[in-house]
N, C-alpha and C positions, 0 to 999 in steps of 0.2 A: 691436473691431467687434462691434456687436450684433447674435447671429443674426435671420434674420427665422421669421414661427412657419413658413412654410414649408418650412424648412430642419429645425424643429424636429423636426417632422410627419413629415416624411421620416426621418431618424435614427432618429427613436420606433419608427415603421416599420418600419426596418431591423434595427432591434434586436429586436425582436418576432420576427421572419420571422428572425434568426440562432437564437435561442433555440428557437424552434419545431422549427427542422432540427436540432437538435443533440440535445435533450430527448428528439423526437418517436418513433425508433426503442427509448428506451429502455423509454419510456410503453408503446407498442404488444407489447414483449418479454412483459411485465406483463398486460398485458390480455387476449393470444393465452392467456395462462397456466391463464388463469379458463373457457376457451368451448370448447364440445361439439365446435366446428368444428374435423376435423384438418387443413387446410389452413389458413396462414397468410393468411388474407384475411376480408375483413369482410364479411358480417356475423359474428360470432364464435360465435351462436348463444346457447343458454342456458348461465347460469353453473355451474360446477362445479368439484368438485375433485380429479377422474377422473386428469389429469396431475399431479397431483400424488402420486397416491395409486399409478402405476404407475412415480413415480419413484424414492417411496421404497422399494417394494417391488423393484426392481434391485439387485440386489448389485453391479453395481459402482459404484453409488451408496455406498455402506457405506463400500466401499475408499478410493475416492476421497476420501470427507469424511474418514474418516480420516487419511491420506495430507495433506489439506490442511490439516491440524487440525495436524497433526505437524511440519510445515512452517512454519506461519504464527508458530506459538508457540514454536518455535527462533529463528527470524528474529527473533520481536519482540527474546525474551527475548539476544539474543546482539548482538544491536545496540543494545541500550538499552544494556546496563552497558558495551560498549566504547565507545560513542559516551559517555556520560558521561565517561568515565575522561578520553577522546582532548578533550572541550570544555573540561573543567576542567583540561587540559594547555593547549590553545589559548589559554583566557583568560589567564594568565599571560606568555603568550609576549609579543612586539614586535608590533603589527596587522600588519606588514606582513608576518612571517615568516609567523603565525599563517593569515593569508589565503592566502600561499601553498603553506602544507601544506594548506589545507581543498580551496585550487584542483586542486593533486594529487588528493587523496582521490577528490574530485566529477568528473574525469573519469569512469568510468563510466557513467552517470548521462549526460553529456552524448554518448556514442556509444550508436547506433544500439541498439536490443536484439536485430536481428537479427546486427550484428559481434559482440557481447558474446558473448554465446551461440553462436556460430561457435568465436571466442576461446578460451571455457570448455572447451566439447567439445573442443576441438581440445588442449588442455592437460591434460586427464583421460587422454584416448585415450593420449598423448605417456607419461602419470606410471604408464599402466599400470592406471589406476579404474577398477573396477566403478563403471558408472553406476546411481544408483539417489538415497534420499532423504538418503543422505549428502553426496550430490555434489552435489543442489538447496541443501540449504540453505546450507551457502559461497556457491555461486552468487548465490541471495540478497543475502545480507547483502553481496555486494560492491558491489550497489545499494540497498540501503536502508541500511548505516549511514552514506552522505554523509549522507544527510536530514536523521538523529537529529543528526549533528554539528553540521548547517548550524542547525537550530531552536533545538537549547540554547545553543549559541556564541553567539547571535542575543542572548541575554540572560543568558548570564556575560559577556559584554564589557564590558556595562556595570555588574559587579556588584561590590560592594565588599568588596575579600576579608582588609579589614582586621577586620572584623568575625570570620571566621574566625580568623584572628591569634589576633583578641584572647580566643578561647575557647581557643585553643590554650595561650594564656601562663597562664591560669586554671587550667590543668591539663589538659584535655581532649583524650582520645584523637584522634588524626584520624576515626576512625570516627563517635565520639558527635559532635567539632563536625560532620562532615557529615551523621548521622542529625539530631542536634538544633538546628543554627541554617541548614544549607544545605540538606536535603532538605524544607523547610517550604515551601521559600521556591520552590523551585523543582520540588517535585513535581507539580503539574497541567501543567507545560509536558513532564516525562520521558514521565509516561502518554500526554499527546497524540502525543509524537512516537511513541513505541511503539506505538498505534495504528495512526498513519500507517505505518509502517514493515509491520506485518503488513495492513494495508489493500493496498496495492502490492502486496505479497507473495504473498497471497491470490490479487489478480486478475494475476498475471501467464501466459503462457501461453511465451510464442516461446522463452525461455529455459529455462522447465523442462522443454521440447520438448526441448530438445537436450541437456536434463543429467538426464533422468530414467532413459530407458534403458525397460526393461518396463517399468516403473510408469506412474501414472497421482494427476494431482489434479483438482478440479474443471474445472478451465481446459480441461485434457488431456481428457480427461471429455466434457465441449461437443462439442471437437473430434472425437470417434472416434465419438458420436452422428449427428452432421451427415455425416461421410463415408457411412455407412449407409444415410440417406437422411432424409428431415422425421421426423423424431420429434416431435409434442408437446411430450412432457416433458420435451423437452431447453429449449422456454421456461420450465418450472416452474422448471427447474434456472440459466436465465441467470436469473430474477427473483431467487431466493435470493442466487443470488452477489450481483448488486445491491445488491440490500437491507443486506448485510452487509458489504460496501465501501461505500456511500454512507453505510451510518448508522455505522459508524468513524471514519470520514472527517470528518462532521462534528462528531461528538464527540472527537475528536480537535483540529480546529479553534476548538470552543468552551476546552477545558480550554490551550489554547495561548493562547489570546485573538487570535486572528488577525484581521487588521485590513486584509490585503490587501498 
């Protein structure tokens, strides 16, 4: 059945007026960022860079970058190489076993992050933890390495590991064949996912809510801003996050070849 353009028209519409509501608060996060106006309402005023310049001069601005820096880069760094380790296990496996260790793994991920985080705290509290940045980053990585898993499995499955073999029977270390004929082959898809991985990580909040304890990261940060009352530069401070999750994000996505 051939639509009619009416129909088209409509959809196009629709789609427009979806992206619009979606995009729209982020756009405006960004904008409020730039303008003399401390109220979040338009007109914005003249442009500056006054919130910014009293965000960075907050110290617990400092902390928190820190804090998130320390965080984001354990996470990448700690789910990339087990997520490797656990795909290049996967890929070998039977599809059907292999899928259902991934299906295991990726619960987390598919509950709530308000149970997760319940979960966690509730199993720190239980083991006796000091909560702090030791107990975020586990926390983490129990939802980011499905990801790394799910992205590389995605493309060792189809990958032919006779090839590896056959550097092996040539002599070659397991190390060197995976430095020299499989991390070629498949290093712009580890980077991507390790972006993704500290992307999520970065922007999470509900979780490292409940696994932080006194501390504090950018997310945490937002939050203890806005309780206080309209701050500014606490839009200075959602732009950055932004900006650094979405441009991971997509460069993550390009180095993956992602296709949808």
């Amino acid at each position: 059945m051939t639509p009619t353009t009416s129909s088209v028209v409509f959809w196009r519409a629709f789609g427009c007026l979806a992206i619009f509501f979606m995009l729209s608060p982020l756009v405006l996060v960004v904008v409020f960022s730039f303008g003399t106006n401390e109220l979040a309402t338009l007109p914005i005023g003249t442009l500056t860079f006054r919130w910014y310049s009293e965000l960075f001069a907050n110290t617990n601005f400092a902390t928190a970058l820190r804090n998130s820096l320390v965080v984001t880069l354990s996470v990448g760094l700690a789910s990339t190489v087990t997520g490797v380790l656990a795909a290049l296990a996967f890929a070998r496996w039977r599809p059907a076993a292999a899928n259902g260790a991934i299906m295991l793994l990726s619960l987390p991920v598919m509950m709530p992050p308000l149970v997760l985080a319940m979960a966690l705290a509730t199993s720190f509290s239980a083991s006796k933890f000091q909560l702090g940045l030791h107990t975020v980053i586990p926390s983490h990585i129990v939802f980011t390495q499905p990801l790394v898993i799910l992205i590389l499995y995605a493309q060792l499955s189809s990958f032919n590991f006779a090839i590896l073999d056959s550097a092996r029977d040539l002599g070659a270390s397991p190390w060197r064949a995976f430095r020299t004929v499989l991390l070629p082959l498949i290093g712009p898809t580890i980077i991507g996912a390790a972006l993704i991985a500290m992307a999520v990580s970065l922007d999470d909040f509900v979780i490292t809510f409940f696994t932080i304890g006194n501390g504090m990261t950018l997310p945490t940060l937002v939050w203890g801003m806005l309780r206080k009352g309209l701050d500014p530069s606490v839009n200075a401070l959602g732009a950055l996050i932004l900006v650094a999750t979405i441009g991971s994000s997509m460069l993550a996505l390009g180095l993956t070849r992602y296709r949808g």
